[in-house]
FILUMKE-774472 format. One record per residue: x, y, z of N, C-alpha, C in turn. Coordinates in pm, 1 decimal. Atoms other than C-alpha are relative to their C-alpha. Example, Ala and Ser with C-alpha at 12.3 -4.5 7.8 and 13.67 -1.06 7.14 Angstrom:
2
89.0|-119.0|0.0|1230.0|-450.0|780.0|90.0|120.0|0.0 .
-82.0|-119.0|-6.0|1367.0|-106.0|714.0|-77.0|109.0|73.0 .
end
This chain:
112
-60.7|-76.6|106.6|685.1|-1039.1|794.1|150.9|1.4|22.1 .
-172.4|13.4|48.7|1066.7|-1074.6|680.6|32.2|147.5|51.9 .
-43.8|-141.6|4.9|1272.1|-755.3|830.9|14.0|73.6|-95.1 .
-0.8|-91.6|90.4|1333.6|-658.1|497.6|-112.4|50.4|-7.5 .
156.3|5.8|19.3|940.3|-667.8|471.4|-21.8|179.7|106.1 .
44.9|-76.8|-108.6|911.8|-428.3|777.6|104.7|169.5|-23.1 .
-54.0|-146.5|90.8|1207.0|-151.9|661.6|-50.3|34.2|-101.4 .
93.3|-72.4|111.5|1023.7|-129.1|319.4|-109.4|55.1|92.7 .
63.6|-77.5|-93.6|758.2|-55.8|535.6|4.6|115.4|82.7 .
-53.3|-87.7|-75.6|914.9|159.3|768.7|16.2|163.0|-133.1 .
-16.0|-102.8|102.8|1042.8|357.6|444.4|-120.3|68.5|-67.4 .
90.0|-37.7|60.7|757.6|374.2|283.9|-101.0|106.6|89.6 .
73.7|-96.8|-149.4|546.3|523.3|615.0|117.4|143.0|-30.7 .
-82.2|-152.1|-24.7|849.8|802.4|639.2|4.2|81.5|-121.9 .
-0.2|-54.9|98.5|832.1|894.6|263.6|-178.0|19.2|0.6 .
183.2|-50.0|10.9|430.1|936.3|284.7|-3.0|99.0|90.1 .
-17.3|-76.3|-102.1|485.0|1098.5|594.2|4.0|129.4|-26.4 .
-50.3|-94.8|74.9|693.3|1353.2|437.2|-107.0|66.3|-133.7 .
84.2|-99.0|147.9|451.9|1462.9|154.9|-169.1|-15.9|75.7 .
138.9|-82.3|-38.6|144.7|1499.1|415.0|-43.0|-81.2|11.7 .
121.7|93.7|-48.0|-7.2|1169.8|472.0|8.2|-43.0|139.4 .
12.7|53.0|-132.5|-130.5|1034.9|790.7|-24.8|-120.2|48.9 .
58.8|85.0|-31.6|-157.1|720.3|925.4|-97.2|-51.3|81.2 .
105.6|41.0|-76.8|-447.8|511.3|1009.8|-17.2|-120.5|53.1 .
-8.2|155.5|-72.8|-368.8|140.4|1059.8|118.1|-64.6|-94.5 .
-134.3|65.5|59.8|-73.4|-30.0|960.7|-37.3|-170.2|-46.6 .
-5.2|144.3|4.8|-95.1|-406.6|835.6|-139.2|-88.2|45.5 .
90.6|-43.7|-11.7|-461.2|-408.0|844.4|-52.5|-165.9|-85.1 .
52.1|121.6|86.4|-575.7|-803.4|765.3|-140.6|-83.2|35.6 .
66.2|96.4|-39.5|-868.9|-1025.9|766.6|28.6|-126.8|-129.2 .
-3.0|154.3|89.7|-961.5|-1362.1|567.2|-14.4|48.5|-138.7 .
39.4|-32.6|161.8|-1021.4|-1161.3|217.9|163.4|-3.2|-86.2 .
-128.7|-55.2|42.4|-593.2|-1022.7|217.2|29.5|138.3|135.4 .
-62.5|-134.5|-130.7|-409.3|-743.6|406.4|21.5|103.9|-67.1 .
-27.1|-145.4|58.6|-319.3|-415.2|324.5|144.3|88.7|85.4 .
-170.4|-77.9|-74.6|55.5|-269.4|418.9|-42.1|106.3|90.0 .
35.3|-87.2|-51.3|-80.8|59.8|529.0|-98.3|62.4|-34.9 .
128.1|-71.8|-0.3|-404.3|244.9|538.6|2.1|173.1|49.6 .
-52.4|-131.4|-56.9|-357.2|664.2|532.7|-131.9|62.8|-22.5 .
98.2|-155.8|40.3|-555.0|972.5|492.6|139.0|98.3|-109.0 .
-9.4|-113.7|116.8|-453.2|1230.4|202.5|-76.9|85.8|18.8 .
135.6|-53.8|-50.4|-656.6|1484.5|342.3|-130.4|-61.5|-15.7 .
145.7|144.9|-2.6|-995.2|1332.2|297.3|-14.7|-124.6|-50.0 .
-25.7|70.7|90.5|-904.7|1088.4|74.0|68.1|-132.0|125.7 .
-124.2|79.8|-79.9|-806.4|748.7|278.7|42.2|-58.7|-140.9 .
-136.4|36.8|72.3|-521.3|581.8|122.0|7.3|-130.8|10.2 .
-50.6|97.6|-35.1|-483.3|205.1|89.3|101.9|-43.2|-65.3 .
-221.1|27.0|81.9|-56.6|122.2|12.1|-4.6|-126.7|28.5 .
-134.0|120.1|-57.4|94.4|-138.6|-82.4|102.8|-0.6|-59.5 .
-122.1|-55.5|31.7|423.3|-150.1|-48.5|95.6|-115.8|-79.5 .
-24.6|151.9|57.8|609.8|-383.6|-255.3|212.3|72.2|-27.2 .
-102.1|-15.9|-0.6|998.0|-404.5|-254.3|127.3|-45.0|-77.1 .
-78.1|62.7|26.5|1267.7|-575.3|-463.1|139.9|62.2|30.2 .
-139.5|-27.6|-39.2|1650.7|-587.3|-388.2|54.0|1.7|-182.6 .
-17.5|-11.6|88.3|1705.2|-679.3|-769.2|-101.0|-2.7|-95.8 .
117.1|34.1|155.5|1491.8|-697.5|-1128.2|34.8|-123.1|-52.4 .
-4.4|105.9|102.8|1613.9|-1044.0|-1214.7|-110.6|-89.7|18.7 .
125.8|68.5|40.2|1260.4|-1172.3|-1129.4|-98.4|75.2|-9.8 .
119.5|-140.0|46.6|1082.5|-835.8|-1262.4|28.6|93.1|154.2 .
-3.1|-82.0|-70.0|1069.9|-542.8|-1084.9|-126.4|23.4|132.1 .
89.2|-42.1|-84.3|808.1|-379.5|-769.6|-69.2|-10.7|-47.8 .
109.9|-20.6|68.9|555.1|-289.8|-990.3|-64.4|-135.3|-44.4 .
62.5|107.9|29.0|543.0|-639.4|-1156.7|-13.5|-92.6|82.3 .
19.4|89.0|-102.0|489.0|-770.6|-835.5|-113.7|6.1|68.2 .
151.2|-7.3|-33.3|147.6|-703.7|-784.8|-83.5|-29.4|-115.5 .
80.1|102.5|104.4|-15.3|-946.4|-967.0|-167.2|50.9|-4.6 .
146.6|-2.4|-16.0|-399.7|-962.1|-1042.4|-49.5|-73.0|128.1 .
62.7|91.0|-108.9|-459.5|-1194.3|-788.1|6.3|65.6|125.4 .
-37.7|-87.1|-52.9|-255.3|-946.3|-559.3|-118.4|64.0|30.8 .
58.8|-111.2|24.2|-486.3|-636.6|-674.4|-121.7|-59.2|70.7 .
153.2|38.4|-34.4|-828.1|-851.7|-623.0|12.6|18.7|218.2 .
0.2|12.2|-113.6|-699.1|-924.9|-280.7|33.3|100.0|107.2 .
7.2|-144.2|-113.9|-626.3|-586.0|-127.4|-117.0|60.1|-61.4 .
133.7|-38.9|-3.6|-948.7|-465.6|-279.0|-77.6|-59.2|99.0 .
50.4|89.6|-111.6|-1118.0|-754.8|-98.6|-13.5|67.8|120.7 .
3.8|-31.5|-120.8|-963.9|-632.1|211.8|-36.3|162.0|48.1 .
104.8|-97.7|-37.0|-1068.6|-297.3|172.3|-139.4|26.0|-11.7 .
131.2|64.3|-21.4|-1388.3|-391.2|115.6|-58.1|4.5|128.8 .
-30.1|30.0|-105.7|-1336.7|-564.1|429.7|-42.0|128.8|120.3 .
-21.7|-126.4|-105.8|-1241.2|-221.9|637.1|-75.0|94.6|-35.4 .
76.4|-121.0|-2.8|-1468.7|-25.9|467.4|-150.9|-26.2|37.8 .
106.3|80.3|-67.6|-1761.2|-232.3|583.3|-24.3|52.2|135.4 .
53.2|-5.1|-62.3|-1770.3|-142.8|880.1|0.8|173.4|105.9 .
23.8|-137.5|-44.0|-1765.7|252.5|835.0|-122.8|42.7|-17.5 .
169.4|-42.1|-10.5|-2080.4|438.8|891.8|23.2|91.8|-99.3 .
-24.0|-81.0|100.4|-1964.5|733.2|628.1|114.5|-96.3|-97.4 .
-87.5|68.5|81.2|-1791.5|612.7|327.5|110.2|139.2|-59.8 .
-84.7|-113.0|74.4|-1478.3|879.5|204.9|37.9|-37.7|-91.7 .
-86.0|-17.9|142.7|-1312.3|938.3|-105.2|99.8|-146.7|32.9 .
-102.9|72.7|-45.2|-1074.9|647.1|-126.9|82.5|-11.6|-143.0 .
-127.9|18.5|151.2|-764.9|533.2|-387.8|92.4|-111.1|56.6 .
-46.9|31.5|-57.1|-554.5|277.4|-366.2|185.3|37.2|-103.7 .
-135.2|-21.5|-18.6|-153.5|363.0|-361.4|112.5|-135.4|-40.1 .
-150.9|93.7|7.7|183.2|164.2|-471.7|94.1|97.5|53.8 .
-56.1|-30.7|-20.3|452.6|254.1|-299.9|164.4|-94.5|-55.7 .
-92.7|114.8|95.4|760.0|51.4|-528.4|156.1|41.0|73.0 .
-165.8|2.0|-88.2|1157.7|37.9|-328.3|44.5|-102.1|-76.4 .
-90.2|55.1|128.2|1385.8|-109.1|-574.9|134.0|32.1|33.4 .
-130.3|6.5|-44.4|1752.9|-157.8|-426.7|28.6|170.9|106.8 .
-16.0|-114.8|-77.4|1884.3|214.1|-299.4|-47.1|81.3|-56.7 .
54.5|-100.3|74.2|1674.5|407.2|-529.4|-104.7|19.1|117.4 .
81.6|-77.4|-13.7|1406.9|638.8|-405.8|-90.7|-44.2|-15.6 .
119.1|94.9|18.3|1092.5|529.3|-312.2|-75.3|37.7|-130.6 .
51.4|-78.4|159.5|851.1|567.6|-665.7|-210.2|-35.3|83.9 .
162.7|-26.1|-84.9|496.8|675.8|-537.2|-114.1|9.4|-136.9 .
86.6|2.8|116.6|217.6|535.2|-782.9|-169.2|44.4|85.5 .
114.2|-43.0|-40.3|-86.3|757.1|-699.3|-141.7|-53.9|-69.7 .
61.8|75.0|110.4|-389.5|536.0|-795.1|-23.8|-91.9|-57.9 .
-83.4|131.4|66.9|-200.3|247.4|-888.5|-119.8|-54.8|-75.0 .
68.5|67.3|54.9|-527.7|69.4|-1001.2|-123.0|17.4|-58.8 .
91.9|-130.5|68.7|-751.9|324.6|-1117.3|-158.1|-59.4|45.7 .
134.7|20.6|-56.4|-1032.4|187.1|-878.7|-35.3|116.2|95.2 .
end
């Protein structure tokens, strides 16, 4: 992962942080896709991804999680949830960083 890759990251962890989430595995991959970060929301785990642009002249964060994207962090939670013995509440999270703006926290992002 590109350093920029790893400060979005970093940011994104300290702004979840801050509003109560916990982490559970960071960068979390097999052969299906990966997943940036994996939290808890009180019961609720959390799978983020964090997606970053410096500018919008090839679309913004948001339009950077393609379908193909979406299938493939499902996949991988799939993946990680396979091999829990209880299944929890789950959701999965965008976390969008767009130059020096404020991270934008999409609760949900994919309404699975």
């Amino acid at each position: 992962m590109s350093d920029a890759g790893t400060q979005a990251e970093e940011q994104a962890l300290g702004f979840l942080r801050s509003h109560g989430l916990h982490l559970k595995a960071r960068n979390y991959s097999c052969r299906l896709g990966e997943i940036d970060l994996i939290m808890m929301d009180g019961n609720t785990l959390v799978f983020v991804e964090v997606r970053m642009r410096r500018n919008r002249a090839f679309g913004g964060a948001a339009e950077s999680i393609t379908p193909r994207k979406r299938m493939r962090l499902i996949a991988a939670a799939r993946h990680y949830l396979a091999g829990k013995q209880a299944l929890p509440a789950c959701r999965f999270d965008a976390v969008l960083i767009e130059s020096d703006a404020a991270p934008v926290w999409i609760k949900d992002a994919f309404g699975e």
